[in-house]
N, C-alpha and C positions, 0 to 999 in steps of 0.2 A: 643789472644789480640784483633782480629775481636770482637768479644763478648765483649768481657769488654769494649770494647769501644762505643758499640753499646749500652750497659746496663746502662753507663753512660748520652748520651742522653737519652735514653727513660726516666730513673729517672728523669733528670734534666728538664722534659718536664711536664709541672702541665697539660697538654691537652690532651694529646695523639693524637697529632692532625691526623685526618684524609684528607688529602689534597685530593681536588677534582677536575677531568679535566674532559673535555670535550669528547663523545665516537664520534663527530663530526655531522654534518648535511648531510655527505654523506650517510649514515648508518639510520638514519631517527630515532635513538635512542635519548629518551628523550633525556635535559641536567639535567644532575647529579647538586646536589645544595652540595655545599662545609660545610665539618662540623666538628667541633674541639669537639666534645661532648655537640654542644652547635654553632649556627650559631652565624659566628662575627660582632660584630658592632663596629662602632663607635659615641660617642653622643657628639652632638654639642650645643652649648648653643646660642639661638638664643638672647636672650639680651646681652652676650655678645661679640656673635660672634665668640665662638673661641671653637675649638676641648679640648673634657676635657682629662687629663693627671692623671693617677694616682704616683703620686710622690715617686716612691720606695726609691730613695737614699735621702731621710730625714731619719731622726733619730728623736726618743722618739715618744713623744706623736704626732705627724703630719707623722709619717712614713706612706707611701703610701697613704696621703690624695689627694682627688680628688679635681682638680680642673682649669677650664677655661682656658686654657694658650695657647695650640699648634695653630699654621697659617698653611695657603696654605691648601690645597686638600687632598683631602682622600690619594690619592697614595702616598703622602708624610710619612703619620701616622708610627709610630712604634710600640712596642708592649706595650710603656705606654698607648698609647693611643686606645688599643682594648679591647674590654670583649665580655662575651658568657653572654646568658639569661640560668637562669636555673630555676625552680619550682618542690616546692616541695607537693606543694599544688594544682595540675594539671592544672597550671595559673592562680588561682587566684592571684595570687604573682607572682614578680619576684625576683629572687639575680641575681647580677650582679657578674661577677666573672673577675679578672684584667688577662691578659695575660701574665702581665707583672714579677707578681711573685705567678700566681695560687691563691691570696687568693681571699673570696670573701667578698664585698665592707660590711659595717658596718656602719650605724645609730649612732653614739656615744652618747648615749642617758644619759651617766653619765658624761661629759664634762659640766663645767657651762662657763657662760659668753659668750664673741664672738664665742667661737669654739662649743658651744651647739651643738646637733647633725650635728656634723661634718661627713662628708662621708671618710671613711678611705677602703682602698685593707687590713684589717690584719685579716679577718674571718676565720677557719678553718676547723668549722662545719656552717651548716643554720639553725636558730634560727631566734625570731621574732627580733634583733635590722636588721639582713640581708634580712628581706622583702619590698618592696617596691611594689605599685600597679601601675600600666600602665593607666593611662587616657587622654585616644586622644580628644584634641582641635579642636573645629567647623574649623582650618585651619589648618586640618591637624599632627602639631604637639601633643608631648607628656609633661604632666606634670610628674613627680615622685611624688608618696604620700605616706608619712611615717604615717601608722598607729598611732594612738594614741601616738604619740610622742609628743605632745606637753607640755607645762608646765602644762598645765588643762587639760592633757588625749586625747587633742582633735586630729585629722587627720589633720597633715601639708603637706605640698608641701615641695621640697626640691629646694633651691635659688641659683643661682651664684654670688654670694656677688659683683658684679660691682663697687661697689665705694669703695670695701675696695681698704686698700693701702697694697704695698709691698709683702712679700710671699704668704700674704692673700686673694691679688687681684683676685677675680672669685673664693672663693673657695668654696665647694656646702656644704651647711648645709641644714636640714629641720627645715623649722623654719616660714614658710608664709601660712597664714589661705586662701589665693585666689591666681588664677592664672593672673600672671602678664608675660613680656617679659623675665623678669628673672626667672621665672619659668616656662619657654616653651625650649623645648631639642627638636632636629631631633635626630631621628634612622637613622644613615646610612651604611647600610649591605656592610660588606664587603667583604664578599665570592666571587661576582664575580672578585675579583681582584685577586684571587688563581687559576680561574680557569686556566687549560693552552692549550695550541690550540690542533689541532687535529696530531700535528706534534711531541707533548711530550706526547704522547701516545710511546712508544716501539712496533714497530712493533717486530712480533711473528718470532720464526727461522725459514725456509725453508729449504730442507725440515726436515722432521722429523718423527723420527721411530715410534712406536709403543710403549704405555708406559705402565706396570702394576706400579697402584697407588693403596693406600687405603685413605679414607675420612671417615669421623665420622661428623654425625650430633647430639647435643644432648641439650635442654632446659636443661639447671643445676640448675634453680628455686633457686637463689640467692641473689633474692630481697626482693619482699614483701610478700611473701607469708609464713608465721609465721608456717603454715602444713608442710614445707620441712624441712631438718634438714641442708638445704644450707641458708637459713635466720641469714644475719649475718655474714654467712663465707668468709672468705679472701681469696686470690688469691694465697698460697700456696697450702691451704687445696684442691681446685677446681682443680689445675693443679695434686697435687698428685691423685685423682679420673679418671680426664681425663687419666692419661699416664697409672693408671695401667689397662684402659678398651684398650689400645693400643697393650697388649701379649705383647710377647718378643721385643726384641729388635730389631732382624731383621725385624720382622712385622713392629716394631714402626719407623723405618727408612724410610718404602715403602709409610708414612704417606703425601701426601700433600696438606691437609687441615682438617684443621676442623672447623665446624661450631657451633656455640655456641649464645644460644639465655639467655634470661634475667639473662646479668650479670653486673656488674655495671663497671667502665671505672677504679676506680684503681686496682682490679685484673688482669689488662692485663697483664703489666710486671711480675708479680709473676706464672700468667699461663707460662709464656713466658721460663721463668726460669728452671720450673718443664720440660717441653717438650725437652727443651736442655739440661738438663742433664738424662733423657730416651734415647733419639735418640745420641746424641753427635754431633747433628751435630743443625745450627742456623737455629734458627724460629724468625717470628714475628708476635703480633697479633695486629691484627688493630680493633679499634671501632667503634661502631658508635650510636650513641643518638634515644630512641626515644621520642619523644615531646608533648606537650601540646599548642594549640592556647592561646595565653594568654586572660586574658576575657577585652574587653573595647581595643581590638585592631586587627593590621592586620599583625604580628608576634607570630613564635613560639618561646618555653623554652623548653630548654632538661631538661626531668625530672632527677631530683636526686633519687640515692640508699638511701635507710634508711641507716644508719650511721653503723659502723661495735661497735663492744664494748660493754658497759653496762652506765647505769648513770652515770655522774660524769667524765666517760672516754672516751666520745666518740668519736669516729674516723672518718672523712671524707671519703666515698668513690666514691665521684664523680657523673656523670650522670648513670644514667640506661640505657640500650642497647644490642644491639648486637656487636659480636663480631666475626674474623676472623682468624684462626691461621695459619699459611701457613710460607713455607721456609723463610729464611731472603734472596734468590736469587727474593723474591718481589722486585720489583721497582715502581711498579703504583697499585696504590687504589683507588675507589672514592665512595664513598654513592649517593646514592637516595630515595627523599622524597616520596612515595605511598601514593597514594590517600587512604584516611580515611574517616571515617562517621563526619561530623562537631558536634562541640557541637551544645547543642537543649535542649529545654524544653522537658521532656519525667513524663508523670502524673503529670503534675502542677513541676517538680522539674528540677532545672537546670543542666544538665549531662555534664559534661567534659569529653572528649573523646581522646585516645591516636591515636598520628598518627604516623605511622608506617612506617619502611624505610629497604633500601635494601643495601648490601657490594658487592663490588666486589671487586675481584684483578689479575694478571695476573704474570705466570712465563712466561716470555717472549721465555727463551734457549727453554723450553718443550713444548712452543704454549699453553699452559691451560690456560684457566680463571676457576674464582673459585667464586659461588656467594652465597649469601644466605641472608634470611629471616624472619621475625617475624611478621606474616599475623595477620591481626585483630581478636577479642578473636568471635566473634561471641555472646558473649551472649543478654539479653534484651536490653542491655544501649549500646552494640558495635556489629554494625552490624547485628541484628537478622535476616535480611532474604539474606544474603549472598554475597548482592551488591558489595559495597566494597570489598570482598573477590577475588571475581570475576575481579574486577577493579583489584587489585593487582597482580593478578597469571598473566593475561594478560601483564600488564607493564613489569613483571618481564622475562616473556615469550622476549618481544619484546628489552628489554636490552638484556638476554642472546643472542639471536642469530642475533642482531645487530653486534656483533662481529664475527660470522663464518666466511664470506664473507672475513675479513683479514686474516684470518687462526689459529683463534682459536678456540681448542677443550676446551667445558664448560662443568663440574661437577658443580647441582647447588641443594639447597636443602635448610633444614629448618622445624619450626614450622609453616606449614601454617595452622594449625588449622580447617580444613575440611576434612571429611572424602574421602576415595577415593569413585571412580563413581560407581566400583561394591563392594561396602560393602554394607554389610549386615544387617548393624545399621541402625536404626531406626532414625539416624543423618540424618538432609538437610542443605545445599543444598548437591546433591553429583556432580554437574559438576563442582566446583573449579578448581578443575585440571587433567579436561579431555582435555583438547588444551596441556597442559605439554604430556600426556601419549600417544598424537595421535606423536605427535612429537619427543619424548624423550625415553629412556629407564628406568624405575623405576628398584632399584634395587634390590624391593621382590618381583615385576609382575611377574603374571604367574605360582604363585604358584598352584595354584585351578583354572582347565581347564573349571569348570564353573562361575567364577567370577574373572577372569584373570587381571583385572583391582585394583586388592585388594593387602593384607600383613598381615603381623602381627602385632597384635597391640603394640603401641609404648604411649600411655594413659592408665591408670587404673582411670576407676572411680568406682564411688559405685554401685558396683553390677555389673556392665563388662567393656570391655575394649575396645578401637577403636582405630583406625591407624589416627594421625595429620602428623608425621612427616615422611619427604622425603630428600633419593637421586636418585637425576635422571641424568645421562649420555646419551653423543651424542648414536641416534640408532643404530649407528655403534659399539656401542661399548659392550662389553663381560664382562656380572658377573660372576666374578670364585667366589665370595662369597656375602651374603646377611647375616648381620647376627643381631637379637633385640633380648639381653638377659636383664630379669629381675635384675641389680646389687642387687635388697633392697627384698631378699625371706625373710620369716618368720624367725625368729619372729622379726623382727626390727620395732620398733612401729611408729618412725618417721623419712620415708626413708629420703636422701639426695634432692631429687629431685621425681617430680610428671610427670615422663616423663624416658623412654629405652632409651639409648643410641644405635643407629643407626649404623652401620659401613658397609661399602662395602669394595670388593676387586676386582679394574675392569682392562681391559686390554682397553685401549682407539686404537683404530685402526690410524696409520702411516696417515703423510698428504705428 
């Protein structure tokens, strides 16, 4: 019944919200930025002065339209009144997406008369009537501009209708060739208002024994990348993959965590599913977005997954990210934003650049934290000389053992996309994560007594293969196993994923 009940929320949850608190200022650990698949806001309409609301409990043609109405203060807001930014176009757009019933907002570009493009929450895939572009005002604020929507094709602004009367009064259409007060909106973020103090942290149990766990790291390449044969695939087919690289069932039991990079936010609960019935016993996976600057502003969009389906059918599945799978004896989770390379003109062309973030979470009874990652790609357009990269192993370094000091023991790991410091590749940078190995225990080090610093490769590219992905354990602690097998041998022409799946089996030493 625990389960079913719990299966029930996450379903009824269009976010997957990932709540974000504070790792405190005594600890000297960044602050985590709070994220639902997609940072929240709320927009305010400065002509009319009032918090917009998307209207779910209308009915027909006005269900879930937006529009002007709510007073008082952000801490007042409800979840009419919240949305996440997403893009699917690496910011040059946004959708807005309603908290209040997951869909996202909609352009009514086939409505005539007064309601002409009428803003409605009823989207369920993003398409061009759900794009809107971001452009910030000499004071600050933002207009909304609906592409080619006008009656002549041309780019309107989107209005708060001020002088209508009745239901109508402030409701936003696009429909204004220039920006006026009624086409001026605040962004007001409202993530800090999730976060929670250093006191809703759970502290760790004292003391505590000694624990044999296993952990799996693994990119599942379930987005955009068209070479995997995960492009497309849903969050049953991902979880049945995951649990049969888990062995038996007693193995799959000893499991508590795994880490999971490019997979999109509505496979969680169906990963979630397939794992609870391998082990029998309850998991939860937690998400996290990662994002695009939007262009013409000083906000990110959690990018979207390409859609799952084929023409004519297509399926929503939410933002792209990471992901976290760990016991449902979680209670605290939170993300954090890594510094990334900014967008930039690179050869006369304008580069959009993803920026990258981090998960943690904590079983409080067992003292563990559990973190991981998806480090920048390194190629010409992200990060090519490893800046960034470096920037992020660090951050991640100083979140992980910001927590010791309380008494928790961290297993943390990940795509970070750098080769280790003594390989052999012809790959640079190679110190990414030599501060992790002076610190930490890798759980293929040590294999080759003259490049002890290395592993086996967990990449195939054309013509060899390199080591990206890691688990690393406190130095105290004991690999009874290390183990990167090949799932996709010969002759499978188009594996699942472009990436080994990772697994340790370690004994974390008693605090």
């Amino acid at each position: 019944m625990k389960l079913l009940l719990r299966h029930m929320v996450v379903l009824c949850s269009a976010l997957f919200a990932v709540i974000a608190m504070s790792v405190g200022s005594a600890q000297a650990a960044p602050r985590p930025v709070p994220v639902t698949a997609g940072d929240k806001y709320a927009i305010k309409s400065v002509g009319v002065g009032l918090y917009v609301s998307a209207e779910v409990n209308n009915s027909g043609a006005t269900e879930g339209m937006l529009r002007a109405r709510k007073s008082g203060s952000k801490e007042d807001l409800g979840s009419w009144e919240r949305f996440t930014l997403h893009t699917d176009d690496k910011g040059e757009t946004i959708t807005l997406r309603s908290e209040a019933n997951g869909n996202y907002v909609t352009t009514e570009r086939g409505y005539t008369g007064s309601h002409r493009n009428l803003l409605r929450a009823r989207g369920t895939t993003v398409g061009g009537w759900e794009k809107l572009q971001l452009v910030k005002q000499p004071d600050g604020h933002y207009a909304l501009r609906a592409q080619k929507a006008g009656i002549d094709g041309t780019d309107v602004y989107v209005t708060a209708e001020k002088q209508d009367a009745g239901n109508d009064a402030g409701l936003l259409r696009a429909r204004a060739s220039a920006v006026g007060s009624w086409e001026k909106f605040e962004l007001e973020f409202l993530g800090e208002s999730n976060q929670g103090s250093e006191g809703s942290r759970p502290q760790p149990a004292a003391p505590v024994p000694a624990a044999d766990i296993r952990v799996m790291s693994w990119n599942l390449c379930a987005n955009h990348n068209d070479k995997c044969g995960n492009f497309r695939t849903e969050g049953g087919e991902l979880g049945d993959q995951i649990a049969s690289r888990m062995g038996s069932t007693t193995e799959a039991q000893q499991y508590r965590a795994v880490f999971l990079q490019e997979i999109c936010e509505s496979q969680a609960s169906e990963i979630e599913t397939k794992l609870e019935f391998k082990t029998g016993t309850g998991w939860s996976v937690r998400f996290a977005p990662i994002k695009y600057a939007v262009d013409d502003s000083s906000v990110n969009a959690a990018r979207t997954c390409h859609n799952a389906g084929s023409a004519g059918a297509w399926k929503d599945r939410g933002a792209y990210g990471i992901g976290l799978a760990i016991p449902d004896s979680n209670v605290w989770y939170t993300s954090y934003d890594l510094p990334s390379p900014a967008n930039r003109t690179i050869d006369g062309v304008w580069v959009r650049i993803e920026q990258r973030t981090a998960l943690c979470a904590v079983l409080p009874a067992q003292a563990l934290q559990f973190c991981t990652a998806h480090f920048s790609a390194g190629l010409p357009t992200d990060d090519a000389d490893g800046t960034k990269r470096k920037e992020q192993a660090a951050l991640l370094q100083q979140i992980v053992h910001a927590y010791t000091p309380a008494g928790y023991r961290t297993v943390y790991g990940g795509d970070f996309n750098a080769v280790p410091p003594d390989s052999a590749s012809p790959d640079t940078p190679k110190d990414v994560m030599a501060s992790a190995y002076q610190k930490d225990k890798e759980c293929d080090e040590g294999r080759d007594t003259a490049r002890p610093r290395d592993g086996r490769a967990t990449k195939p590219l054309e013509g060899r293969s390199i080591k990206i992905d890691y688990l690393f354990a406190p130095s105290g602690a004991t690999v009874l196993s290390c183990d990167v097998t090949n799932p996709n041998p010969p002759p499978i022409v188009l594996p699942p994923t472009d990436h080994y799946p990772l697994k340790a089996h370690l004994r974390i030493p008693a605090l």
